[in-house]
C-alpha positions, 0 to 999 in steps of 0.5 A, a space after each residue: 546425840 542427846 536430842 536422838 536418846 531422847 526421840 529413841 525413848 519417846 519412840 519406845 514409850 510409844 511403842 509400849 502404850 500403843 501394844 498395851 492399848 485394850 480395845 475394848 474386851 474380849 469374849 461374848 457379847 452383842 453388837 448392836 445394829 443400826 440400819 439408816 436409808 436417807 430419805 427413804 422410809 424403810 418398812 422392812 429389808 432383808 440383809 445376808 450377814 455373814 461371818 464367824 462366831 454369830 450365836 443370834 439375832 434378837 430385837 431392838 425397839 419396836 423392830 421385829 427380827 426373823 433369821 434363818 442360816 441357809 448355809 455355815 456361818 451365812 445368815 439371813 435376816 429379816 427386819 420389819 420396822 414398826 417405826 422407819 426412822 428406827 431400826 435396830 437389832 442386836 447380833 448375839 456375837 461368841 467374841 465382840 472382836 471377832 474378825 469383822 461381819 460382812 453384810 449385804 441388803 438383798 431387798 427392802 420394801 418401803 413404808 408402804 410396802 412398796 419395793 426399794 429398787 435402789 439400795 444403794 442409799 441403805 447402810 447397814 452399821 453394826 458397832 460394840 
């Protein structure tokens, strides 16, 4: 009886620190993207990022950024890398923890401006 008063409280106190857990604040703020291709070089891509709450897109490094949003909350993003080991960008977001954005490379040109025809091996990560 004892050992079950004791799992019962443990599973309350659990429960408590688990819904009190903040996973990072709420509100405006940028995520910062991050894209990574394997052995490929890179030199520029376009991605289709979609979602709610994107307010922009802005540089990162030596990467330049051009966007357009063809359709409401649809966004296509251009990103030219001076460096092909390293291209980044930020997305300007109305709440950090808004509901995930999906996102889908829809071509890329290689260091040398010759067109990627396996995408596969480019992910694009977008973290706080």
């Amino acid at each position: 009886m004892r050992g079950e008063r004791s799992l019962g409280r443990l599973a309350t106190i659990l429960a408590v620190a688990l819904t009190a857990c903040d996973w990072g604040p709420r509100g405006p703020g940028e995520l910062k993207g991050i894209v990574t291709s394997g052995d490929v070089r890179v030199g520029a891509i376009v991605l289709e990022i979609s979602g709610p709450g994107v307010q922009g897109f802005t540089d990162a490094g030596q990467t330049r950024i051009f966007f357009a949003e063809p359709q409401p909350e649809v966004y296509r993003v251009v990103l030219v890398a001076a460096d092909p080991d390293r291209i980044r960008f930020r997305v300007a977001m109305d709440d950090v923890r808004s509901p995930s954005l999906t996102v889908v490379t829809v071509e890329a040109v290689d260091d040398t401006n010759a067109t990627i025809t396996d995408l596969s091996g480019i992910t694009v990560e977008l973290a706080r």
